[in-house]
N, CA, C and O atoms as a MOPAC input file, in Angstrom:
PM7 MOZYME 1SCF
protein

 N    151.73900 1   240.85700 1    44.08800 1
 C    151.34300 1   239.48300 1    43.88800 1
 C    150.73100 1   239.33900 1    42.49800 1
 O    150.07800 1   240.28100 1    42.04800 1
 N    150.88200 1   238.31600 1    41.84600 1
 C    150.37200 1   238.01700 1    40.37600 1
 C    149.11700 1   237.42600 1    40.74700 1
 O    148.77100 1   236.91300 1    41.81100 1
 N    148.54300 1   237.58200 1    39.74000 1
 C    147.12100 1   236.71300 1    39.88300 1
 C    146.88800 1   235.20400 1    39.44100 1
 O    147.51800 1   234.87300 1    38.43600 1
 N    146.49500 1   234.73200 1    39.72800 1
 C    146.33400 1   232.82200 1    39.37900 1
 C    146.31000 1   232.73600 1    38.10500 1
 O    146.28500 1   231.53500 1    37.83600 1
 N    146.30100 1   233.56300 1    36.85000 1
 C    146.64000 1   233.11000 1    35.29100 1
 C    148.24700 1   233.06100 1    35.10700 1
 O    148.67100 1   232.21400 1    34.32000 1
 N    149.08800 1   233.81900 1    35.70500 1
 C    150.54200 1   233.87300 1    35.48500 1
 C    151.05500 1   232.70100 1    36.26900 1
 O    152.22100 1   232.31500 1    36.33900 1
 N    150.19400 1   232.29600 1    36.73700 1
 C    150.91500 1   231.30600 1    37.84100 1
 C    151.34200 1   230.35000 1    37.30200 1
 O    151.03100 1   230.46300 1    36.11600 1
 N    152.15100 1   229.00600 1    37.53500 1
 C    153.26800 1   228.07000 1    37.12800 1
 C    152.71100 1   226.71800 1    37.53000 1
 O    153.26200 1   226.09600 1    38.43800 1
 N    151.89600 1   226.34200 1    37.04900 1
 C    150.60100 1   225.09900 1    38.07100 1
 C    151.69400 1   223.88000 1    37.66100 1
 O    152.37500 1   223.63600 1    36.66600 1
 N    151.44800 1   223.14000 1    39.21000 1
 C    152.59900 1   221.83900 1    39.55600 1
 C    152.19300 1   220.65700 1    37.90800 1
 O    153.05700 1   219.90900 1    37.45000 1
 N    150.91500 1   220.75800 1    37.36100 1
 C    150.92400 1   220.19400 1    36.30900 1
 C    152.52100 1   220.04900 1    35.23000 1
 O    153.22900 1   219.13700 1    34.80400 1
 N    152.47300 1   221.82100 1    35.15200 1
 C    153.32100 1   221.94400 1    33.86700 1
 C    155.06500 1   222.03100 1    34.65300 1
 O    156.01600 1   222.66100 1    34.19000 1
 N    155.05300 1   221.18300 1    35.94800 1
 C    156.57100 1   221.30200 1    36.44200 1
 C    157.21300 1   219.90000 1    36.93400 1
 O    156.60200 1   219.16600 1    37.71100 1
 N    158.45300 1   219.59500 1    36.43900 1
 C    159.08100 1   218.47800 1    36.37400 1
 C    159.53000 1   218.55300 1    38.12000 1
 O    160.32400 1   219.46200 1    38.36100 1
 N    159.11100 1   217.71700 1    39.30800 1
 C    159.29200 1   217.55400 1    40.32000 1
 C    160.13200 1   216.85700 1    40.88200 1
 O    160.91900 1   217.34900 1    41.69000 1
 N    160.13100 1   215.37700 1    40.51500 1
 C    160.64600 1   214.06300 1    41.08700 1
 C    162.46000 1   214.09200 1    40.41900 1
 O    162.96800 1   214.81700 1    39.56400 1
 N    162.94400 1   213.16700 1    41.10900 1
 C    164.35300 1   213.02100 1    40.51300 1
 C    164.06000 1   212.06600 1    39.70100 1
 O    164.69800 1   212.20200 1    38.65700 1
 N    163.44800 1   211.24200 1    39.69700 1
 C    163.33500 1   210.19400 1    38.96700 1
 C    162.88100 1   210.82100 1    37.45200 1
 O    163.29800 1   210.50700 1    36.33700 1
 N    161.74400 1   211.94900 1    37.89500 1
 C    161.31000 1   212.43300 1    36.05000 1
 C    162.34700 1   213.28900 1    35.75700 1
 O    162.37100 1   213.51600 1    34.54700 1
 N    163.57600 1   214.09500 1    36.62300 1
 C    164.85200 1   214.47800 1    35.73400 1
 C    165.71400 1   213.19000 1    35.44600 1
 O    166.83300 1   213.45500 1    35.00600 1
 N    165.43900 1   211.89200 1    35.59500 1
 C    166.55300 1   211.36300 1    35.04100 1
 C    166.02900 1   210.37200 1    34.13000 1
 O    166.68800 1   209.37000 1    33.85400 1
 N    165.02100 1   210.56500 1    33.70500 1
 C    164.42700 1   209.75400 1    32.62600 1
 C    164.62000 1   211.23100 1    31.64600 1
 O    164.67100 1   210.87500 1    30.46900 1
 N    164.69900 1   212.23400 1    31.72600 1
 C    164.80500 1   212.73300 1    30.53600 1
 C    166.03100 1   213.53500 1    30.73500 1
 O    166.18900 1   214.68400 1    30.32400 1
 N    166.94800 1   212.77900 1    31.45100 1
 C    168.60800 1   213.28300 1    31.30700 1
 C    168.81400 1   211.59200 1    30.34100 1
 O    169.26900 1   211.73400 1    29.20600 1
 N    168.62900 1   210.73700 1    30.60000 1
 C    168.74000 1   209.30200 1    30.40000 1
 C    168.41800 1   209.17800 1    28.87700 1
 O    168.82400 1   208.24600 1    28.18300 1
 N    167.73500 1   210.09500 1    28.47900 1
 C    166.99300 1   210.18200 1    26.81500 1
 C    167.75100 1   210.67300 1    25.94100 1
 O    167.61800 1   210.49100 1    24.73100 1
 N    168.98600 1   211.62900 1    26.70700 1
 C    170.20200 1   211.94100 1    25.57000 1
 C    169.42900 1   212.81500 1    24.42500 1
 O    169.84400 1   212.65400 1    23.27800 1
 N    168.37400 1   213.70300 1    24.61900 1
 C    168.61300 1   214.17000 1    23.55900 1
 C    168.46100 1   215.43900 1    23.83600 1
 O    167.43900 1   215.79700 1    24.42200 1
 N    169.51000 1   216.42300 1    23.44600 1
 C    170.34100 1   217.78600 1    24.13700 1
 C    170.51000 1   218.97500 1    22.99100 1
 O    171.08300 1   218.79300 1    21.91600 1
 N    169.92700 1   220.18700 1    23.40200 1
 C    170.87500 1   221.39900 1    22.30500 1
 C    171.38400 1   221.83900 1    23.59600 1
 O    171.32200 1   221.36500 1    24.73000 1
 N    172.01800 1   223.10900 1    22.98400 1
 C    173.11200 1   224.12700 1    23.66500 1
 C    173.37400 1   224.77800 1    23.25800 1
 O    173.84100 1   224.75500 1    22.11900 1
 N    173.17500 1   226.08400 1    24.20300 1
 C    173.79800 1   227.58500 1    23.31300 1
 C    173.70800 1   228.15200 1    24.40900 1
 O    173.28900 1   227.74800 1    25.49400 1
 N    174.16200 1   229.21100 1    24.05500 1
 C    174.58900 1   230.46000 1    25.12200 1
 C    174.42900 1   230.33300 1    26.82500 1
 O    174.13100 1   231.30900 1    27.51200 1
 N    174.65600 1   229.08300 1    27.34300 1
 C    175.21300 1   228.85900 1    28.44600 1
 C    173.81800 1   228.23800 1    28.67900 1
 O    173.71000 1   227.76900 1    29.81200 1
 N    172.63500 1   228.10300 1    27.83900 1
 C    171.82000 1   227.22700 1    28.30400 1
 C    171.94400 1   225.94200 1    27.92100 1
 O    172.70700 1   225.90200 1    26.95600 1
 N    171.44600 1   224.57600 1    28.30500 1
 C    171.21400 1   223.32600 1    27.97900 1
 C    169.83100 1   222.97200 1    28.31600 1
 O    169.21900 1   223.08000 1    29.37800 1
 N    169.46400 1   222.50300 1    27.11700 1
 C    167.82900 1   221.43200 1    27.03200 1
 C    168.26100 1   220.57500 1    26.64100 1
 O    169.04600 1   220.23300 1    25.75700 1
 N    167.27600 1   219.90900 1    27.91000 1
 C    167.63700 1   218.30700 1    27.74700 1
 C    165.98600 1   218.04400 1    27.21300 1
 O    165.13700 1   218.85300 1    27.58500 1
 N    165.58700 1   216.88200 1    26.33200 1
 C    163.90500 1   216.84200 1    26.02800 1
 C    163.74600 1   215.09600 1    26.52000 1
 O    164.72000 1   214.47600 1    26.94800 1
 N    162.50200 1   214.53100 1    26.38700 1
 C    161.86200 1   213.39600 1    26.34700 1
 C    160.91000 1   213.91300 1    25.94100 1
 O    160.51800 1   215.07900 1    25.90800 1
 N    160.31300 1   212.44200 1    25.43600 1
 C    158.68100 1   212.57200 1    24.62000 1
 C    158.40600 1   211.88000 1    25.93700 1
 O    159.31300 1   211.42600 1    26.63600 1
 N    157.00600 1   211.80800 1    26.27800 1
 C    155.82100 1   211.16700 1    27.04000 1
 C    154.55400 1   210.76300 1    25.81900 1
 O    154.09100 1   211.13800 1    24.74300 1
 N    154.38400 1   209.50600 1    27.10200 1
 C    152.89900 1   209.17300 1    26.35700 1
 C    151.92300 1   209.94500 1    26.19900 1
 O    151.17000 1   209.95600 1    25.22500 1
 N    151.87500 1   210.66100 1    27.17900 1
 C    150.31100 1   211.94700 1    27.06700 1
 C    150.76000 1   213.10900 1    26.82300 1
 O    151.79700 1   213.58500 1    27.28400 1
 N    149.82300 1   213.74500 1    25.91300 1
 C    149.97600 1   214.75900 1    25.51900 1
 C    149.32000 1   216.16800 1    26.75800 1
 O    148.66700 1   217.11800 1    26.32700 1
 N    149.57700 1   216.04900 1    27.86800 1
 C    148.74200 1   217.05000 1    28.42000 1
 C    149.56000 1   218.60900 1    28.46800 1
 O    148.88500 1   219.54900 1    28.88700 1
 N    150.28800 1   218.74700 1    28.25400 1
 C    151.02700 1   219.58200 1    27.84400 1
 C    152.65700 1   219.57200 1    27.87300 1
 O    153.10300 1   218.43100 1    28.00000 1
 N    153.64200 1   220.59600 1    27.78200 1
 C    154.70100 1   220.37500 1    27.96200 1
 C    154.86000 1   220.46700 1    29.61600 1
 O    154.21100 1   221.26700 1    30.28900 1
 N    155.74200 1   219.60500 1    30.12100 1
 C    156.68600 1   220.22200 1    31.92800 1
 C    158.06700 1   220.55700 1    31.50200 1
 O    158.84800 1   220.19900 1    30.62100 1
 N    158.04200 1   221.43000 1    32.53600 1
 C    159.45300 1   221.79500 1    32.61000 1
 C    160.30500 1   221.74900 1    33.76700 1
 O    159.78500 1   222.11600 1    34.82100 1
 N    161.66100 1   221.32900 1    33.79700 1
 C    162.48400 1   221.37400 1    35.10300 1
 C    163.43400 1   222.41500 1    34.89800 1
 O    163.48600 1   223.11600 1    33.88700 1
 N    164.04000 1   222.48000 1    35.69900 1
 C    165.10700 1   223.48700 1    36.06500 1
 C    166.24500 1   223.56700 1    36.76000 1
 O    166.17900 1   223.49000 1    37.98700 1
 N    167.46500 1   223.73100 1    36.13200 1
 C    168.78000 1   222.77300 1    37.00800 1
 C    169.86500 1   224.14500 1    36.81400 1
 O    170.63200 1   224.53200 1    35.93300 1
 N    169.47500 1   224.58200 1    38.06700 1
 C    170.35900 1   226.15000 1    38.34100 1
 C    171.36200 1   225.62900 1    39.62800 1
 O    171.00200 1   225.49200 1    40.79700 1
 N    172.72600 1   225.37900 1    39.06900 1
 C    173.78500 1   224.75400 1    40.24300 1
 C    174.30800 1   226.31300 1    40.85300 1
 O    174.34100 1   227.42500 1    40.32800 1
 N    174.67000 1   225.83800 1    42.13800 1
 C    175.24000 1   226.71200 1    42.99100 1
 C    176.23900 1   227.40700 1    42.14500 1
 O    176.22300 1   228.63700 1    42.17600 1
 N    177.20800 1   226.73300 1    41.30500 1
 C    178.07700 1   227.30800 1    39.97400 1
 C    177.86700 1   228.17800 1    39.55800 1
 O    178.73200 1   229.03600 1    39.38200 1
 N    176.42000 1   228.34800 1    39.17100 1
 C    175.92300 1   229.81700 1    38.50400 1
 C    176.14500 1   231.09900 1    39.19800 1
 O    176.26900 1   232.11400 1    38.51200 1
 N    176.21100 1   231.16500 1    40.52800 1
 C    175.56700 1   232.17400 1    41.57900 1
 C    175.24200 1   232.00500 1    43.01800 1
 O    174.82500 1   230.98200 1    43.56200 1
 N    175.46300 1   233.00700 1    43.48300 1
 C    174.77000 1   233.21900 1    44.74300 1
 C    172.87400 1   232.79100 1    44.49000 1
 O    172.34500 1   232.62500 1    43.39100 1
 N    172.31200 1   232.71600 1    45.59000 1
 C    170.97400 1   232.66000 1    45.77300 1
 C    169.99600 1   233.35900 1    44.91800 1
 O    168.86800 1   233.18900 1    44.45700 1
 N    171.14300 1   234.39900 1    44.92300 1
 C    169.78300 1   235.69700 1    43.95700 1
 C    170.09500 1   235.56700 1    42.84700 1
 O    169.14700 1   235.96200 1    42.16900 1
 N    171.09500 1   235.15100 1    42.06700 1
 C    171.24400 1   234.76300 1    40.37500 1
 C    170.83900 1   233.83200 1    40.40600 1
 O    170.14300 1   233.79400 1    39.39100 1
 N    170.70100 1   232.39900 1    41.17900 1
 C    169.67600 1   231.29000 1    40.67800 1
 C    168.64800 1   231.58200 1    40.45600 1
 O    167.97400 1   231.29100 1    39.46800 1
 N    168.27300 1   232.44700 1    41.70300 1
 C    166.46000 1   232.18800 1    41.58900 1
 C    166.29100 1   233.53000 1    40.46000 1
 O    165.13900 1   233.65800 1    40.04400 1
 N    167.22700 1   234.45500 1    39.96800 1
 C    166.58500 1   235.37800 1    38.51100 1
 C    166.74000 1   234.68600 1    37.55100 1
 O    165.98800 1   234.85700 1    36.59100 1
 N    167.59100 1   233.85300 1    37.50900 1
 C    167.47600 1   232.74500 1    35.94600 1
 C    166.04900 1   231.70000 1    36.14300 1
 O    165.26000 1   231.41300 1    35.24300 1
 N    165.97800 1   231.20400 1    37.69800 1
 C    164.85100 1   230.13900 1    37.46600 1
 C    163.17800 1   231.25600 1    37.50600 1
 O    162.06600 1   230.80300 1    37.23700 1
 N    163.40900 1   232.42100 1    37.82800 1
 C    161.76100 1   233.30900 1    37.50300 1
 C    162.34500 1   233.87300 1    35.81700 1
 O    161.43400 1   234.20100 1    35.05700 1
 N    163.02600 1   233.92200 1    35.55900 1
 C    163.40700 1   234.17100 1    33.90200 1
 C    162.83000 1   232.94500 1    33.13600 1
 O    162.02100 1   232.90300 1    32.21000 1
 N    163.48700 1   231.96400 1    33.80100 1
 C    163.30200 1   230.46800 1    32.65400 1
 C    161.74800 1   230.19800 1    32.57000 1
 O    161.21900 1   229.88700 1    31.50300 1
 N    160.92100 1   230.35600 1    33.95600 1
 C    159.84400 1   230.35000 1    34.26000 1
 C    159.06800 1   231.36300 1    33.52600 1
 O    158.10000 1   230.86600 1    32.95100 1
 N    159.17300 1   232.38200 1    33.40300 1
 C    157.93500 1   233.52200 1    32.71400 1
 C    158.45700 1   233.06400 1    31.02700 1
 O    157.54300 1   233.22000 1    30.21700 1
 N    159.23800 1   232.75000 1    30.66900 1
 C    159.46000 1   232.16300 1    29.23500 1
 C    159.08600 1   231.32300 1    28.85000 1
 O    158.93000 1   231.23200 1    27.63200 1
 N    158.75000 1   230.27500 1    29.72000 1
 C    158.45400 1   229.07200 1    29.54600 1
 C    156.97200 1   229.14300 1    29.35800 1
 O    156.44000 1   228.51400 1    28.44400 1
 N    156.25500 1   229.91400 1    30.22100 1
 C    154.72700 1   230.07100 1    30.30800 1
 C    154.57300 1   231.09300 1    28.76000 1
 O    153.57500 1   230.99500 1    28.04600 1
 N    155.40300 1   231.77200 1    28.52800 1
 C    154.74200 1   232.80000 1    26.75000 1
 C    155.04100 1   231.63300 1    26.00800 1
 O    154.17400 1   231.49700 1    25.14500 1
 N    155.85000 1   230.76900 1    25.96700 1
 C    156.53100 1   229.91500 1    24.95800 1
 C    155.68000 1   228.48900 1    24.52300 1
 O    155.56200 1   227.97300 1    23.41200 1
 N    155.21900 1   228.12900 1    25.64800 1
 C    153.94100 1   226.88200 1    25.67500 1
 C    153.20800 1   226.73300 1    24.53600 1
 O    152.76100 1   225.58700 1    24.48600 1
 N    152.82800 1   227.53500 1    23.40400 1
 C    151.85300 1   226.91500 1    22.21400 1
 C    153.17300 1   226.65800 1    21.60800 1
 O    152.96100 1   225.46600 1    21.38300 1
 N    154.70600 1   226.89800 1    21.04400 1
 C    155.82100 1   226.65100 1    20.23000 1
 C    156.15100 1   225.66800 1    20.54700 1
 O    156.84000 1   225.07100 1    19.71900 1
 N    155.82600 1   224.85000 1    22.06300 1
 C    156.59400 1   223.37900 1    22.32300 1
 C    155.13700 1   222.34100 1    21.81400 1
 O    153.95000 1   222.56600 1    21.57400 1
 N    156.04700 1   221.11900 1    21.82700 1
 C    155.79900 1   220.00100 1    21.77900 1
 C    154.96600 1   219.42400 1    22.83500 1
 O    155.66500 1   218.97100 1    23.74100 1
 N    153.22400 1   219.23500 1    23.09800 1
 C    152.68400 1   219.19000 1    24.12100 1
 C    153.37300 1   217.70500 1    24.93800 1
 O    153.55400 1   217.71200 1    26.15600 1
 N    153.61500 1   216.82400 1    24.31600 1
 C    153.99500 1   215.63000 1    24.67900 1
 C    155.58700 1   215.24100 1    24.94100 1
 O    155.97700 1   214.07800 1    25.04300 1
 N    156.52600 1   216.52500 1    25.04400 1
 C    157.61400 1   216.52600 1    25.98400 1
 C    157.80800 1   217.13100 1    27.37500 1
 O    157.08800 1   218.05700 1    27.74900 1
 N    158.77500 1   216.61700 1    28.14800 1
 C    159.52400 1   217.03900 1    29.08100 1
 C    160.71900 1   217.69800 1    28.63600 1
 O    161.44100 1   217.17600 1    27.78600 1
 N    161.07700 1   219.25100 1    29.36100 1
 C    162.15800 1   220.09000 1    29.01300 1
 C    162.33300 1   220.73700 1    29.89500 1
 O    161.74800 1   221.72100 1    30.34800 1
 N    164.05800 1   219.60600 1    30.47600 1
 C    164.61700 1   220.76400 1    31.39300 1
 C    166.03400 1   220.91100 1    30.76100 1
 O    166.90900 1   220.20300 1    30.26200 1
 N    165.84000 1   221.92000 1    30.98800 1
 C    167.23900 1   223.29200 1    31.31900 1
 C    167.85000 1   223.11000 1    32.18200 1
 O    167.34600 1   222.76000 1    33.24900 1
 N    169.30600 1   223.30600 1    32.00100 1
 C    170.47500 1   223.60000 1    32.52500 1
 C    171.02000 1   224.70800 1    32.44700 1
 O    171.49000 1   224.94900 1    31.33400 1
 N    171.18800 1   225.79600 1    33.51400 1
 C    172.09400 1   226.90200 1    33.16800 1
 C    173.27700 1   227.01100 1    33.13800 1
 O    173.73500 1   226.41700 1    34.11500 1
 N    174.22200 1   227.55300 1    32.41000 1
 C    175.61100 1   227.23700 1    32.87800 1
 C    176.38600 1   228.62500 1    32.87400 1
 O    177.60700 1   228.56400 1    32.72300 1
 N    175.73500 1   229.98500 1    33.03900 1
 C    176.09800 1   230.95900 1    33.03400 1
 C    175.46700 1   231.59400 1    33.91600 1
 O    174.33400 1   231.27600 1    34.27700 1
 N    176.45100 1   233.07100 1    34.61100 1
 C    176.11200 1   233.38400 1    35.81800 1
 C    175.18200 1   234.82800 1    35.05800 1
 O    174.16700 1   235.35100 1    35.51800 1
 N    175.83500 1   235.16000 1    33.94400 1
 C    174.59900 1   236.38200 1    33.21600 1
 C    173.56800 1   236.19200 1    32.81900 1
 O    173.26500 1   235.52900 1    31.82700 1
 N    172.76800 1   236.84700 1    33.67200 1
 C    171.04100 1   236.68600 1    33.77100 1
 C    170.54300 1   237.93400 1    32.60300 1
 O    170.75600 1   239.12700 1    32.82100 1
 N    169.92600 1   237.48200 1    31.48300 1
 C    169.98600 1   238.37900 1    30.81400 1
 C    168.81600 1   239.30000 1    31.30900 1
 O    167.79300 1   238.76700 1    31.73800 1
 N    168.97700 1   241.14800 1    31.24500 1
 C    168.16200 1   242.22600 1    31.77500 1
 C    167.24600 1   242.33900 1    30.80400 1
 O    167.30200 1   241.98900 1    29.62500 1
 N    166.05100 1   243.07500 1    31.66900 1
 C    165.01200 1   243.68400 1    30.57000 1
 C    164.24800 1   242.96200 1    30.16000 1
 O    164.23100 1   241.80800 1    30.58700 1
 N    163.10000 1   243.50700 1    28.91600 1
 C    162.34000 1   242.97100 1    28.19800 1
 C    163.35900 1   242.05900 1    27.04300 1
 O    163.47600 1   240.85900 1    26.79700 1
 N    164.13800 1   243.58000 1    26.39100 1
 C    164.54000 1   242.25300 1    25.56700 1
 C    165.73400 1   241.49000 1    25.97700 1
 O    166.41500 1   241.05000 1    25.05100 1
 N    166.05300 1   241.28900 1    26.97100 1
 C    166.81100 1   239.84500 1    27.59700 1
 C    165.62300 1   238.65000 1    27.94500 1
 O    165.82000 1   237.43500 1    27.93900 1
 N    164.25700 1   239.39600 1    28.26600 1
 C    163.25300 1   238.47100 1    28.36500 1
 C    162.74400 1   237.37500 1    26.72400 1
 O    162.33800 1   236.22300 1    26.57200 1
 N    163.05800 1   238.51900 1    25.79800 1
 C    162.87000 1   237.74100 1    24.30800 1
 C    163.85000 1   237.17800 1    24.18100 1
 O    163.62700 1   236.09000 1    23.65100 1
 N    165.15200 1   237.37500 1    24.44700 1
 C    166.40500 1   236.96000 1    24.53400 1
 C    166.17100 1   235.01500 1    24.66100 1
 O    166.31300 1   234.05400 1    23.90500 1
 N    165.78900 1   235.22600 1    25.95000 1
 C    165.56700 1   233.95800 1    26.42100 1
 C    164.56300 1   232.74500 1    25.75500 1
 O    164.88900 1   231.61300 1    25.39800 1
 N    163.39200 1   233.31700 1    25.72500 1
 C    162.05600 1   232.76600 1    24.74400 1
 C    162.48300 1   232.41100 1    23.70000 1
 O    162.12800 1   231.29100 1    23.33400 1
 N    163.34500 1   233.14900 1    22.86300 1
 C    163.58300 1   232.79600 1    21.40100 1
 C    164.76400 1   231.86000 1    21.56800 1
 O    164.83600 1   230.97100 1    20.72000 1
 N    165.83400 1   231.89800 1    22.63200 1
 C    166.76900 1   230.50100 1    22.59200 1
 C    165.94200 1   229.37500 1    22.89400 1
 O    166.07800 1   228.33000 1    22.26000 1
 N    165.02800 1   229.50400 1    23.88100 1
 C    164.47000 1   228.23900 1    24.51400 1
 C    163.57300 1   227.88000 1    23.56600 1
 O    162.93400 1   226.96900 1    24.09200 1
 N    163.05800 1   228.10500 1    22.22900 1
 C    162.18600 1   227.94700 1    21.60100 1
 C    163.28000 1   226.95700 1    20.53300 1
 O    163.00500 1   225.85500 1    20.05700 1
 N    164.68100 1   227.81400 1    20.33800 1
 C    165.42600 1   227.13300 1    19.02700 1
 C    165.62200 1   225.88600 1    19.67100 1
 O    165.04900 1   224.91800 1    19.17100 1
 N    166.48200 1   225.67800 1    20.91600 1
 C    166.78800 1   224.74200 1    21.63500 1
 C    165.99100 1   223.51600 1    21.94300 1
 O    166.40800 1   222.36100 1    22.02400 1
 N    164.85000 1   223.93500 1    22.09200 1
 C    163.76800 1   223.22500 1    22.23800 1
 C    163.28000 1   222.37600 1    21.12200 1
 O    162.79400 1   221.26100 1    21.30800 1
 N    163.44000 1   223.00100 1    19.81200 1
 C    163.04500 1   222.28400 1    18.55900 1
 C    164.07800 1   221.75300 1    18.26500 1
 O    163.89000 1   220.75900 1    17.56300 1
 N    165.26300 1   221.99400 1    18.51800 1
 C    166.82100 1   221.30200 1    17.68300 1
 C    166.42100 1   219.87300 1    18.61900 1
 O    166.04800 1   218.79900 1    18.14700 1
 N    166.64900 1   220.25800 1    20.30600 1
 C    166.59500 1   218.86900 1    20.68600 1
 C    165.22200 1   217.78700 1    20.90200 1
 O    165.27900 1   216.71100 1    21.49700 1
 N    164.18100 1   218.29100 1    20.35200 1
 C    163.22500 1   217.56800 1    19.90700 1
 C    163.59000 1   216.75100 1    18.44700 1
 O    163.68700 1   215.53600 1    18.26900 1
 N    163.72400 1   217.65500 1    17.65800 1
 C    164.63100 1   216.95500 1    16.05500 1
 C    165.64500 1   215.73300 1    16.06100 1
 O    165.68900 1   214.83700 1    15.21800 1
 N    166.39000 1   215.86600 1    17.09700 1
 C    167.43900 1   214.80500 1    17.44500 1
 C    166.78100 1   213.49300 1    18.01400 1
 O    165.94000 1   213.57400 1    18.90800 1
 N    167.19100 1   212.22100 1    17.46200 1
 C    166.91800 1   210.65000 1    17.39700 1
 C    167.18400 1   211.03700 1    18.88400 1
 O    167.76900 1   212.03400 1    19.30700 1
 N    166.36300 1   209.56000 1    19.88000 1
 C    166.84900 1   209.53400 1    21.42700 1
 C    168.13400 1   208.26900 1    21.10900 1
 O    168.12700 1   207.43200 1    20.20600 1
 N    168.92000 1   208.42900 1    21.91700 1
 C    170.26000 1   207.85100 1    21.95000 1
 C    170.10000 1   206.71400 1    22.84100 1
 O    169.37000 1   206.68100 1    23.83200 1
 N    170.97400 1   205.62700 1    22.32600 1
 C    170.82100 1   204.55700 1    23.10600 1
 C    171.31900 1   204.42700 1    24.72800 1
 O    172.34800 1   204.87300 1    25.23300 1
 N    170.29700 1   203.71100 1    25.31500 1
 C    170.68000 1   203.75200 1    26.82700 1
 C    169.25600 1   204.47400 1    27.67700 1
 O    169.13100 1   204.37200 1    28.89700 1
 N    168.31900 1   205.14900 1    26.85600 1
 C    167.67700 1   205.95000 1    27.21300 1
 C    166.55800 1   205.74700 1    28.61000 1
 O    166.69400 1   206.09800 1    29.78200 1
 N    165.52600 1   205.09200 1    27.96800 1
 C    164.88500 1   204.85400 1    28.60200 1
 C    165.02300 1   203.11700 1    29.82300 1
 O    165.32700 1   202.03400 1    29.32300 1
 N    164.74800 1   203.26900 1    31.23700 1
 C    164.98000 1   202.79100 1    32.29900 1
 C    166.37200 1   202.52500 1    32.39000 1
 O    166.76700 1   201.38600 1    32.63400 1
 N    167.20300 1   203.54400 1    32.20400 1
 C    168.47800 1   203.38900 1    32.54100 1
 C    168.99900 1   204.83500 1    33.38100 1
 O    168.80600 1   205.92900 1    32.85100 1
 N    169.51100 1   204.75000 1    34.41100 1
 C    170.02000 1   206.00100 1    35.00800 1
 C    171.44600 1   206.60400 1    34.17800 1
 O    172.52900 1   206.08000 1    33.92200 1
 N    170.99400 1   207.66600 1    33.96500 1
 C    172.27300 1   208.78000 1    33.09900 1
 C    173.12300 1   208.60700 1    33.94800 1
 O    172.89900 1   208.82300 1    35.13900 1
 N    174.60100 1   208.05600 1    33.35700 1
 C    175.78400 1   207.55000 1    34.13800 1
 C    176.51900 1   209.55500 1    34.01100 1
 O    176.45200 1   210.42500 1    33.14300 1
 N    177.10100 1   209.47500 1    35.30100 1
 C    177.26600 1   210.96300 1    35.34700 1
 C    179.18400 1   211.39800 1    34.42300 1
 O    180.32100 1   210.95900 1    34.59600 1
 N    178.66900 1   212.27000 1    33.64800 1
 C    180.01300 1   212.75600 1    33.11800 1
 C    180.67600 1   213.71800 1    33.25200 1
 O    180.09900 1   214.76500 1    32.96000 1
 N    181.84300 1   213.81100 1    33.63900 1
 C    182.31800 1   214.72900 1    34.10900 1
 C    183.43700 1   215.96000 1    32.82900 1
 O    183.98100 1   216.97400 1    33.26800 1

């Protein structure tokens, strides 16, 4: 068992469908190596949240949930490099869960580039109170 500092507090986690589709709806996206960040800004700065969108596509049960405790322990080292006043969820779109420590830097250092490219990017029109029309 970890102790209550490693832990993942419901603060810093994107819950509702409604808060993934205000910041699917915001259009503003990087992509690389089978990951996708999607970002929004918020009014308050209380820190960054994060969601997590691991489809059955990826895997059986046990490759979702090693990409979503991967995306998760990255996300918690990575927290002073983001933007306190966004939302950032991820999309996986690959079933290789990268191994190890350094598949663990692996990850941190995409989600860090990804994270700043699609912070950098203008929000696209349609964004806000509009539901992301789904594309196939």
């Amino acid at each position: 068992m970890t102790d209550g500092a490693a832990s993942f507090p419901r603060g810093a986690r994107i819950r509702s469908a409604a808060d993934f589709a205000r910041v699917y709806a915001a259009r503003r996206t990087a992509a690389a190596a089978g990951l996708v960040v999607h970002v929004r800004r918020r009014d308050d700065a209380t820190g960054p949240r994060l969601g997590l969108s691991v489809s059955r596509r990826v895997g059986n049960a046990v490759v979702r949930n090693r990409w979503k405790r991967r995306l998760r322990e990255a996300f918690r080292r990575i927290v002073p490099a983001l933007a306190a006043d966004h939302d950032y969820c991820v999309v996986v779109r690959t079933s290789t869960v990268p191994a190890g420590a350094s598949g663990q830097r692996e990850v941190e250092t995409l989600l860090v580039e990804l994270g700043r490219r699609a912070v950098g990017r203008r929000e696209r029109p349609g964004g806000e109170g509009q539901s992301p029309g789904r594309r196939r």
